[in-house]
BANUDO-875368 format. One record per atom (N, C-alpha, C): x, y, z; chain; residue number from 1. Coordinates in steps of 0.1 Angstrom, whole numbers, plus 2048, in hexadecimal, padded with zeros to 3 digits. Layout:
REM residues N
<<X,Y,Z>,A,NUM>
...
END
This chain:
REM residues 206
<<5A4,F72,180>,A,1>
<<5B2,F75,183>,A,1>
<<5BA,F74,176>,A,1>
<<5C0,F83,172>,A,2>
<<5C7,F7C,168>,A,2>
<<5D6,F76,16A>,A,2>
<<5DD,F70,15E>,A,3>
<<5E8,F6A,161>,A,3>
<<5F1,F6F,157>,A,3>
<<5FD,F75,15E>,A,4>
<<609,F7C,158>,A,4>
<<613,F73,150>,A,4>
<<616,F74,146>,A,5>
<<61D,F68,141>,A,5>
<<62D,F67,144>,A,5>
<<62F,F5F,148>,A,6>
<<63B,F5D,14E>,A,6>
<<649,F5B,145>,A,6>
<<651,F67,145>,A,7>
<<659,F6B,13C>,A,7>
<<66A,F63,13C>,A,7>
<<66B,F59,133>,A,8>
<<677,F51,134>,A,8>
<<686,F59,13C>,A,8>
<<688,F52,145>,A,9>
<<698,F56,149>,A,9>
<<69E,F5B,144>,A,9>
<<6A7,F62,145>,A,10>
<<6B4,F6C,13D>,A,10>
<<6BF,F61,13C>,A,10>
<<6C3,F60,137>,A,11>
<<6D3,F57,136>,A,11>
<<6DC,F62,138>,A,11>
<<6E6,F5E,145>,A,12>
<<6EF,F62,148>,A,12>
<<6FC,F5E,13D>,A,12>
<<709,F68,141>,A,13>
<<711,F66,134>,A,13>
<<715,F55,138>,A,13>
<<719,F56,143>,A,14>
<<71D,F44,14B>,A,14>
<<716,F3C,145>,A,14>
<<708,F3E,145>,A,15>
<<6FC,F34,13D>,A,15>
<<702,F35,12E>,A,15>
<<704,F3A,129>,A,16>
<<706,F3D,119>,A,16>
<<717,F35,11C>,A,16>
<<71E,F3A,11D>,A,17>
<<727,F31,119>,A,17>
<<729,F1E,127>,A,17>
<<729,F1F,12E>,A,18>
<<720,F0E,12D>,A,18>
<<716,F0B,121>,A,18>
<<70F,F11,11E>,A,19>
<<706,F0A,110>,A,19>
<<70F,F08,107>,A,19>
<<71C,F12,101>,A,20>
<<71F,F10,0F9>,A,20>
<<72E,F04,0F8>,A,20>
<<72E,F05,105>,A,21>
<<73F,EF7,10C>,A,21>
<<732,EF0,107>,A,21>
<<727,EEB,110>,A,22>
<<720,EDB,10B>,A,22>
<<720,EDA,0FD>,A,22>
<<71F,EE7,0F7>,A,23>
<<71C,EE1,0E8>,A,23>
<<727,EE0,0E0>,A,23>
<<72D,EE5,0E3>,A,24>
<<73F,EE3,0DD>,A,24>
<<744,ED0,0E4>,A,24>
<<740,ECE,0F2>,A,25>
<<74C,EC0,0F5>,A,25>
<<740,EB3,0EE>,A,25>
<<730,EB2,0E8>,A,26>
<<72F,EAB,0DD>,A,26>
<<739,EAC,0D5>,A,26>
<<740,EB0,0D1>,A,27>
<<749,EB0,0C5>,A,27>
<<754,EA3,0C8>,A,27>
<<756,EA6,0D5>,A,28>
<<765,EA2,0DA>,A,28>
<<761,E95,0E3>,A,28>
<<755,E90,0E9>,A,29>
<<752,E86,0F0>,A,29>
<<75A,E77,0EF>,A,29>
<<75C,E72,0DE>,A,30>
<<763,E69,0DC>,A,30>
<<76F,E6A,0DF>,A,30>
<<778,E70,0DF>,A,31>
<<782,E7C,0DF>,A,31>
<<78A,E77,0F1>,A,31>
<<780,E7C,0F7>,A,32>
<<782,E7C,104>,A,32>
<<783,E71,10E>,A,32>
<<775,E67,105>,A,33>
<<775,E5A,10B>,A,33>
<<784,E54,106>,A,33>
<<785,E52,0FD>,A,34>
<<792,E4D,0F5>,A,34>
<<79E,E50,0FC>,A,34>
<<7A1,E5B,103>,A,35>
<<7AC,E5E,10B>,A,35>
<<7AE,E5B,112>,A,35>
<<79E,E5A,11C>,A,36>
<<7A0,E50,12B>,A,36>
<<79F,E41,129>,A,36>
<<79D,E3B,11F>,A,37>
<<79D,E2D,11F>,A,37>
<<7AB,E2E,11F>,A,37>
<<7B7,E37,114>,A,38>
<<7C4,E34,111>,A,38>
<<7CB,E31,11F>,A,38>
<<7C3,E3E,127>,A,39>
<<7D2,E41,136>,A,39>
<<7CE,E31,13A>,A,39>
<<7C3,E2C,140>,A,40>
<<7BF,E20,141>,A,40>
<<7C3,E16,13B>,A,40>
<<7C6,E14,12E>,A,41>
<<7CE,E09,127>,A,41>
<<7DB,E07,12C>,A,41>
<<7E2,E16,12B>,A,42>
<<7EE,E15,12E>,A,42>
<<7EE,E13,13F>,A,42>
<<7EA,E17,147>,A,43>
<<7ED,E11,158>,A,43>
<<7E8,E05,159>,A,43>
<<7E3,E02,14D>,A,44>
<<7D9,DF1,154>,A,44>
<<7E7,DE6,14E>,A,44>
<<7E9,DEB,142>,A,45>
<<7FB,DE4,13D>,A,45>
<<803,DE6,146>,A,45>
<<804,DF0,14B>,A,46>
<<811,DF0,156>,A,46>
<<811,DE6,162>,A,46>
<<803,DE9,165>,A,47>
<<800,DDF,173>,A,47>
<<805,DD1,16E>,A,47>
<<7FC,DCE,164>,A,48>
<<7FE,DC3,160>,A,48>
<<808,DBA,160>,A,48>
<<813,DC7,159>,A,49>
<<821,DBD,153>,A,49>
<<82A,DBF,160>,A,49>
<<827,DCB,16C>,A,50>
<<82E,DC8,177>,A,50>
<<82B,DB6,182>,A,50>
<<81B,DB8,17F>,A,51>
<<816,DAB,188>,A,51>
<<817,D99,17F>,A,51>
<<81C,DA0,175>,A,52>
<<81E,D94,16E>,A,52>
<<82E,D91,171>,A,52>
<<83B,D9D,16F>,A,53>
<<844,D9C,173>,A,53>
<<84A,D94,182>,A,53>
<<841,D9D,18B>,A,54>
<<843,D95,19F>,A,54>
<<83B,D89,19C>,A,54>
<<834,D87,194>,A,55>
<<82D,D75,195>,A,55>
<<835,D6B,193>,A,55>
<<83E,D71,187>,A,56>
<<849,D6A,17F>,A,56>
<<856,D65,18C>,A,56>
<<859,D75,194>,A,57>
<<861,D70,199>,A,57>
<<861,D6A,1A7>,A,57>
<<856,D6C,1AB>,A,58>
<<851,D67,1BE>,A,58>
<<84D,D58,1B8>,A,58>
<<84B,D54,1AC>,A,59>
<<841,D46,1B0>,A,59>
<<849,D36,1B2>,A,59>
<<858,D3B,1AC>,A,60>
<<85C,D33,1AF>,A,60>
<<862,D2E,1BB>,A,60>
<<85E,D3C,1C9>,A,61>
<<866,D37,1D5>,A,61>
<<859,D35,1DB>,A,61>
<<84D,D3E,1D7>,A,62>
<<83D,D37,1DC>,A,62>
<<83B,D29,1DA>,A,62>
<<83F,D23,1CD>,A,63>
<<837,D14,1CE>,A,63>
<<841,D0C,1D6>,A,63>
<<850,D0E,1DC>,A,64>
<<853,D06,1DF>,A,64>
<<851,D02,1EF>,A,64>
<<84A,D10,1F1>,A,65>
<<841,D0D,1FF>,A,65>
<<838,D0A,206>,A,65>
<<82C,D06,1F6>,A,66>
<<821,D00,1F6>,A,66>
<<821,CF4,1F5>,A,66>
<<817,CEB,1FA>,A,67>
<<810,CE1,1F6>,A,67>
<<80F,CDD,1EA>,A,67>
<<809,CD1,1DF>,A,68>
<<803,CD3,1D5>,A,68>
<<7F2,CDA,1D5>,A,68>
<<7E9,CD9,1D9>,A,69>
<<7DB,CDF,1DB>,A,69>
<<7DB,CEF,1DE>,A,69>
<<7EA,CEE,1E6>,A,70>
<<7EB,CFC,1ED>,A,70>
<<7F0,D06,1DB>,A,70>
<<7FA,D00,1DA>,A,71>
<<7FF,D03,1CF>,A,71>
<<7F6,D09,1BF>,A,71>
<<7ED,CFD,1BF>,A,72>
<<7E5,CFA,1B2>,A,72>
<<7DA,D05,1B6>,A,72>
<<7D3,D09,1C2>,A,73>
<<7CC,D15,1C7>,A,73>
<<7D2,D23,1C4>,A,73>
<<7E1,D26,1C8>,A,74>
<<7E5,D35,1C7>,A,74>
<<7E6,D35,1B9>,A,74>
<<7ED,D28,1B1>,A,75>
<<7F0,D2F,1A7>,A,75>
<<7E0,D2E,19E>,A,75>
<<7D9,D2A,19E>,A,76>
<<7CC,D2B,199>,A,76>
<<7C8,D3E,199>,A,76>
<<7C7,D3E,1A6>,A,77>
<<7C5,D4C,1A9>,A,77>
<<7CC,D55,1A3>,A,77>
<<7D9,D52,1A5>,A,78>
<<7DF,D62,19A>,A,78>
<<7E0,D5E,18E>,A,78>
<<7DE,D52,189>,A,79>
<<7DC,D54,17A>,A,79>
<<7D1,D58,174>,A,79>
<<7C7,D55,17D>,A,80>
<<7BB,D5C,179>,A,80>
<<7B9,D6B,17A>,A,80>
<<7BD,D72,188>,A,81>
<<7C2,D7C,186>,A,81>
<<7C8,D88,17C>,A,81>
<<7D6,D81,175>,A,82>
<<7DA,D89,16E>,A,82>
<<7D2,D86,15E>,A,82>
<<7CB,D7D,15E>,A,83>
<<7C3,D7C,152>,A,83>
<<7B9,D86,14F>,A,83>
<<7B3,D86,15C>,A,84>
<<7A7,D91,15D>,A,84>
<<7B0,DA0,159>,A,84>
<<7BD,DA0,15E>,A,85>
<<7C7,DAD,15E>,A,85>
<<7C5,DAE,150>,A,85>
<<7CA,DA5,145>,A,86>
<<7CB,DA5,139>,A,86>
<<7BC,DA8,133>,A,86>
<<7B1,DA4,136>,A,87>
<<7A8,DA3,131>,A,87>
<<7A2,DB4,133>,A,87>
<<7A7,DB3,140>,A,88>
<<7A3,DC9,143>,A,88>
<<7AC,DCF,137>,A,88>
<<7B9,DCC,136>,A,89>
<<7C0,DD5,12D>,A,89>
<<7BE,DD0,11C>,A,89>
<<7B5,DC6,117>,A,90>
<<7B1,DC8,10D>,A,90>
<<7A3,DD0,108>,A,90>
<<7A0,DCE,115>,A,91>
<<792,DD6,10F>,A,91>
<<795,DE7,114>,A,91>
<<79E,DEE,11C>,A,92>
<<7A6,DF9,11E>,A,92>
<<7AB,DF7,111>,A,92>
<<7B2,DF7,107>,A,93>
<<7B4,DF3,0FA>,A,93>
<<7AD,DF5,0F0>,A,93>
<<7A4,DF0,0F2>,A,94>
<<795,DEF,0E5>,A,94>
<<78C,DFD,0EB>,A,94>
<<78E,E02,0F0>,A,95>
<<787,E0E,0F7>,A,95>
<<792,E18,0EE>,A,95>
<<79F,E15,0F3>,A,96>
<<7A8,E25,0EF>,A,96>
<<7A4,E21,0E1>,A,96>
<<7AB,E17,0DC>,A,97>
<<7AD,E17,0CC>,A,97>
<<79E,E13,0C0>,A,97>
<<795,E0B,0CC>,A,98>
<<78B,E05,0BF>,A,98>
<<788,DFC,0BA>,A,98>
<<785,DF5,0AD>,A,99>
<<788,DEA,0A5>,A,99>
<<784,DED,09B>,A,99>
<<78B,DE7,092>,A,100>
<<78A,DF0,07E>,A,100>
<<77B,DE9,07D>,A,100>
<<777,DF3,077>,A,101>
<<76B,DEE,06C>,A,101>
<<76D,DEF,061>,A,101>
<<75F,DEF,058>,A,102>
<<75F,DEF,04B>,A,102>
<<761,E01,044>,A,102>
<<766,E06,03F>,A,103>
<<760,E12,03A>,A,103>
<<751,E13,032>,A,103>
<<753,E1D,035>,A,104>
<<741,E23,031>,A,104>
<<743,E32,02D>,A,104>
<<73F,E35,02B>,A,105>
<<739,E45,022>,A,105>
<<733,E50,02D>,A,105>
<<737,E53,035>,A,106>
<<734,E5D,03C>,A,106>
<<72F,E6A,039>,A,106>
<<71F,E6A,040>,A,107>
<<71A,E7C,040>,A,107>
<<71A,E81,04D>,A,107>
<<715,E8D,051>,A,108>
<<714,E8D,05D>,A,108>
<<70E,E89,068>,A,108>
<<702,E85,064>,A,109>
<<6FA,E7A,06F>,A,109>
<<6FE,E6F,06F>,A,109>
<<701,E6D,067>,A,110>
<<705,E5E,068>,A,110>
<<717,E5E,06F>,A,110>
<<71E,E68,06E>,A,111>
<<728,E69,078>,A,111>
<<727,E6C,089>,A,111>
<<71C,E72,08C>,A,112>
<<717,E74,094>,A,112>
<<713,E6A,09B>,A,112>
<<709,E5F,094>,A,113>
<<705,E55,09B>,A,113>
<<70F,E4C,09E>,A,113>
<<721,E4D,095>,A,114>
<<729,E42,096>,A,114>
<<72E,E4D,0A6>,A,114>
<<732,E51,0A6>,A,115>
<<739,E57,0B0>,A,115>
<<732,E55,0BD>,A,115>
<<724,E59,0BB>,A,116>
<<71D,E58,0C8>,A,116>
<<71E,E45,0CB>,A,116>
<<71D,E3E,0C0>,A,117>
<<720,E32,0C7>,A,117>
<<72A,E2B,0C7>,A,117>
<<737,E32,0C4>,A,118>
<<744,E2E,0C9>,A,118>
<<748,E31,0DA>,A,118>
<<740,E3D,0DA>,A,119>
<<743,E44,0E7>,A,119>
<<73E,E37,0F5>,A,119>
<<733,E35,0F1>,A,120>
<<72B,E2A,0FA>,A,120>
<<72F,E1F,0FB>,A,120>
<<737,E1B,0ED>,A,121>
<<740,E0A,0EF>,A,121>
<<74B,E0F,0F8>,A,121>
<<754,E1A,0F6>,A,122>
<<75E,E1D,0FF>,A,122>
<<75A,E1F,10B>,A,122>
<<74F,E25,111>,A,123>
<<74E,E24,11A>,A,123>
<<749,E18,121>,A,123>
<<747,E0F,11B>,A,124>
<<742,E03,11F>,A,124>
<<74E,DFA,122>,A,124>
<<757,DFA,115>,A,125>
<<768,DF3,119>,A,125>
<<76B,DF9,128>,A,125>
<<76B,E06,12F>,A,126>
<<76B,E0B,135>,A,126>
<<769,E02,145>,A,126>
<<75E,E07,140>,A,127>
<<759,DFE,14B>,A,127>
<<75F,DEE,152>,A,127>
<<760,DE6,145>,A,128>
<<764,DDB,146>,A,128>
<<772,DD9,14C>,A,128>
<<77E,DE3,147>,A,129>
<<78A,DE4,149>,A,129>
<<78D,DE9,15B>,A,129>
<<784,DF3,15D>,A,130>
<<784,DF6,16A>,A,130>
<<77D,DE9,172>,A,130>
<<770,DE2,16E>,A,131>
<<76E,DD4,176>,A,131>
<<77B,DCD,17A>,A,131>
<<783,DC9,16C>,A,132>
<<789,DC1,16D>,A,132>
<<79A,DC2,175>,A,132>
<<79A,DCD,174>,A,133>
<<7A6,DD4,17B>,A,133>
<<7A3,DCE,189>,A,133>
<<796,DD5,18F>,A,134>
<<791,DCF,197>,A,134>
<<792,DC1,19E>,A,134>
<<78F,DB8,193>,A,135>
<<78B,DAC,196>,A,135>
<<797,DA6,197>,A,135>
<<7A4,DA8,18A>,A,136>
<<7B2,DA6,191>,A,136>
<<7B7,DA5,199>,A,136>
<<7B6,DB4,1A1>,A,137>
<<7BC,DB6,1AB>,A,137>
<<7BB,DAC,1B6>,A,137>
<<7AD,DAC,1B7>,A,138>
<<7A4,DA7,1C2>,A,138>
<<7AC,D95,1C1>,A,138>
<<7AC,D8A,1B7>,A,139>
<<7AE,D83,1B1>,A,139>
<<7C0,D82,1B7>,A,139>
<<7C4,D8A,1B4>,A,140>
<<7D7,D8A,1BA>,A,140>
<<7D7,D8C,1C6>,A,140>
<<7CE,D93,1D1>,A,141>
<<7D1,D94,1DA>,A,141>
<<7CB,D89,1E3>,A,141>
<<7C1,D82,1DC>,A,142>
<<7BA,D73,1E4>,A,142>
<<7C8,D6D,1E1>,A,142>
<<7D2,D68,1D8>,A,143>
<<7D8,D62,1D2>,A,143>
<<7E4,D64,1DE>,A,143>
<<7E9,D6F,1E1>,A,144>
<<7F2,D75,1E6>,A,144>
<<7F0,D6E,1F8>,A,144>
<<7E0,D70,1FE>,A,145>
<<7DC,D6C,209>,A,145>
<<7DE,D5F,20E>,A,145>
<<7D6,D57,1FE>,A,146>
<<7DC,D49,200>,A,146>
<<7E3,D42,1FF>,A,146>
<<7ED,D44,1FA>,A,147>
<<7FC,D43,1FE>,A,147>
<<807,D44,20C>,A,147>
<<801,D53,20D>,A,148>
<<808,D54,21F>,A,148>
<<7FF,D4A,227>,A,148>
<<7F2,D4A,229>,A,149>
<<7E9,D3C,22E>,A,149>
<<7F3,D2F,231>,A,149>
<<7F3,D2D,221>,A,150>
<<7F8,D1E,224>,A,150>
<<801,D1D,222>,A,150>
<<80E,D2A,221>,A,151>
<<81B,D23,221>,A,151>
<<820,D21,22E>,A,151>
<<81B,D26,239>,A,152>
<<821,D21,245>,A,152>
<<820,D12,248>,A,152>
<<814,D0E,245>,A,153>
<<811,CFE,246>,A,153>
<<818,CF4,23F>,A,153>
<<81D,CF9,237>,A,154>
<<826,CF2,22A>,A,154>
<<834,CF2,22C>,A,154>
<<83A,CFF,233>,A,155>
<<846,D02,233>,A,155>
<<851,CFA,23D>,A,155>
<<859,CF5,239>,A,156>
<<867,CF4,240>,A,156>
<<873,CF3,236>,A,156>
<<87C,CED,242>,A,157>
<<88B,CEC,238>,A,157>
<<88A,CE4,22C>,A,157>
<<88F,CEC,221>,A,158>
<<890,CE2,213>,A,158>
<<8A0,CD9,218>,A,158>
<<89B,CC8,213>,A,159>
<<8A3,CC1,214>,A,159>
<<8A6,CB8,20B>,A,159>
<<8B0,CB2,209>,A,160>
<<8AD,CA5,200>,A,160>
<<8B4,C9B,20C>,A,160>
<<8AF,C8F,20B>,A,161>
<<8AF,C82,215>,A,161>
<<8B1,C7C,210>,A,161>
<<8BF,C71,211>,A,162>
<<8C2,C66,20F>,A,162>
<<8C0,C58,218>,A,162>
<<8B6,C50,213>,A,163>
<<8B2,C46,219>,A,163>
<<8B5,C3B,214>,A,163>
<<8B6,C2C,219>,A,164>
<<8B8,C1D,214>,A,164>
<<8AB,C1E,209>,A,164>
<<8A2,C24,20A>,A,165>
<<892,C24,201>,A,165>
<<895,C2B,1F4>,A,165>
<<89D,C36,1F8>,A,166>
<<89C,C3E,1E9>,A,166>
<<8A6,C4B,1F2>,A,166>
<<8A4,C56,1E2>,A,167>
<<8A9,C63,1E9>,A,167>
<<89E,C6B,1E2>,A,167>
<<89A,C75,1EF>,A,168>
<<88D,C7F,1EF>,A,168>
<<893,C8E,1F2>,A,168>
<<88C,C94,1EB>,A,169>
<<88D,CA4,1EB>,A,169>
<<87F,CAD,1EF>,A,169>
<<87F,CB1,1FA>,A,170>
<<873,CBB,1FD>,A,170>
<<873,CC2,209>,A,170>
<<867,CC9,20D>,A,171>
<<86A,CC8,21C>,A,171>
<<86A,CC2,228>,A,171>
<<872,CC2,231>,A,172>
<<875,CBD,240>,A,172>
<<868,CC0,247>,A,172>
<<85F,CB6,249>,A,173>
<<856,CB7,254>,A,173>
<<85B,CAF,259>,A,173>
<<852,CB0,267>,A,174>
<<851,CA9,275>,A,174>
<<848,C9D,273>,A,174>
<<84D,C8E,277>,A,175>
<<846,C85,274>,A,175>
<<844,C7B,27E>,A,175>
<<83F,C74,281>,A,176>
<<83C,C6A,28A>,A,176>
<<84D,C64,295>,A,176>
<<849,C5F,29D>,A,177>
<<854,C5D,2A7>,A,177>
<<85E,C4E,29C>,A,177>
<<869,C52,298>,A,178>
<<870,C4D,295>,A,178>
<<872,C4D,286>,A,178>
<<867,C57,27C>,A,179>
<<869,C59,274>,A,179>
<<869,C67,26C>,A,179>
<<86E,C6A,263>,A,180>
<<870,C73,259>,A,180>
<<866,C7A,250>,A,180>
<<85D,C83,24E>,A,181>
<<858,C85,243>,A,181>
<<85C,C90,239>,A,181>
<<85A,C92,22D>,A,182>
<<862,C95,222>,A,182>
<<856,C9B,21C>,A,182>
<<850,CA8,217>,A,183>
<<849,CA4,213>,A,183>
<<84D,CAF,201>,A,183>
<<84B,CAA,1F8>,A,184>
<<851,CB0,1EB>,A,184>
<<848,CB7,1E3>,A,184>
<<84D,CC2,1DA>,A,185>
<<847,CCD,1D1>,A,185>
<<83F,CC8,1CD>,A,185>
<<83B,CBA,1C7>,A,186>
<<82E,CB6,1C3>,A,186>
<<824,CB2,1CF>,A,186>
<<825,CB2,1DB>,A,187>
<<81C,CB1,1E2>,A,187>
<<81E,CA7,1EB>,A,187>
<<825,C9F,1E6>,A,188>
<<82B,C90,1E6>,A,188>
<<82D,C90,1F8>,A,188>
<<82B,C81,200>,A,189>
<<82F,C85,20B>,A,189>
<<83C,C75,20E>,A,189>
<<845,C78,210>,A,190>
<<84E,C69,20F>,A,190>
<<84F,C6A,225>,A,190>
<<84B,C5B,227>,A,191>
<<84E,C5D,239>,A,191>
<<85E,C53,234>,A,191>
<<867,C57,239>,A,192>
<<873,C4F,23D>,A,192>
<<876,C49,24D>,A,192>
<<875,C3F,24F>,A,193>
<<879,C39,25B>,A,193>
<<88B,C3D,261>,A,193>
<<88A,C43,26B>,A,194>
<<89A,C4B,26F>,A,194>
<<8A3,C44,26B>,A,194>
<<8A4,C35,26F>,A,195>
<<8AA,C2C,26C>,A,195>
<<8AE,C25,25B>,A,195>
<<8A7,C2E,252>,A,196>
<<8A8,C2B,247>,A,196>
<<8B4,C33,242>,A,196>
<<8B5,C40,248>,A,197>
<<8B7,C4E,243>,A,197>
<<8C8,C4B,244>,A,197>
<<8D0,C52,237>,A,198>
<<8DD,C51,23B>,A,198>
<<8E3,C61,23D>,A,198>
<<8DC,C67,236>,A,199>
<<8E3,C7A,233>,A,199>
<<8D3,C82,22E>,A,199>
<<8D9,C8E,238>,A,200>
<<8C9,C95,234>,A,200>
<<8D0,CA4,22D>,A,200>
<<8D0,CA4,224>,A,201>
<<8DA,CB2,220>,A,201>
<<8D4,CBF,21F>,A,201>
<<8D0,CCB,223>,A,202>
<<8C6,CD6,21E>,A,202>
<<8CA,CDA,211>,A,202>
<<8C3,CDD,20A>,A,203>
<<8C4,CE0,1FC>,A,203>
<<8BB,CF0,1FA>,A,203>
<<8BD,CF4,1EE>,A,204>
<<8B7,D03,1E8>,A,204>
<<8AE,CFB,1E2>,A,204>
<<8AE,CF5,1DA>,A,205>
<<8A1,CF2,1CD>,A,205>
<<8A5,CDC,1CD>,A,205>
<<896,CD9,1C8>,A,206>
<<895,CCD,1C5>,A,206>
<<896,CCD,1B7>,A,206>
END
């Protein structure tokens, strides 16, 4: 039997220029990565300095309705959070822009090989920036959870109390039959006997 030799495909004009786009965006690959790490740099800073902003201003009406444990937990949590935030937007950073090296004497392979492995570090910052966005987020919203958790448990009227014992500032809980409990931004818990108490005044801040 004989055998006809089987005569290579025709390249359509579509086939010809796709061959020739692939061979043209090697040129531009660094190029490209570099742009998307930039849009990335810049939304991962925006996030950042907005969730750094609402941290700044919710934390001081958050801790005064936590516990101390309760307290020392949330804020653990979003500072670790926006660290990781910061940590995404430096390596979104080191992706757009790089880091200086030494000069060297460039030929063409040897430009080629830097390019092809700039492209791979950027894409690797890449990666890490998007984890960490990730892991932020995830990190502020545990933060965010446990807070509402335990500020019901924590919460009542801020007061300061004047007693024969002393004078206390915290919150008004419910406390054993005939006495008072107090319990303050450090965690602190003061019981006052009713009989001690002269003036219980509600207050904004200790």
């Amino acid at each position: 039997m004989s055998l006809t030799p089987r005569l290579p495909r025709r390249l359509s004009i579509d086939d010809k220029r796709w061959a020739q786009r692939a061979s043209t965006l090697q040129f531009h690959e660094l190029e490209h990565v570099r742009a998307t790490a930039q849009q990335w740099r810049t939304g991962l800073g925006g996030l950042t300095a907005l969730l750094s902003v609402s941290s700044v201003v919710a934390a001081p009406n958050l801790a005064d309705q936590l516990a101390g444990g309760h307290r020392l937990l949330v804020g653990a949590l979003a500072f670790a959070g926006l660290l990781v935030l910061l940590y995404g937007t430096s390596e979104a950073m080191r992706g757009a822009f790089g880091l200086p090296e030494a000069a060297t004497a460039m030929t063409g392979e040897r430009l080629r090989a830097w390019e092809s492995a700039q492209a791979r570090a950027v894409a690797s910052s890449l990666r890490k920036a998007r984890a960490a966005c990730l892991g932020g987020i995830l990190l502020l919203i545990a933060a965010a959870v446990a807070g509402f958790v335990a500020a019901p448990t924590s919460a009542g009227q801020l007061v300061e109390l004047d007693s024969s014992a002393g004078i206390y500032c915290g919150r008004l809980r419910d406390g054993k039959a005939g006495t008072v409990k107090v319990v303050g931004r450090d965690g602190s818990v003061h019981i006052v006997a009713l009989t001690a108490v002269t003036a219980i005044r509600p207050t904004s801040a200790c």
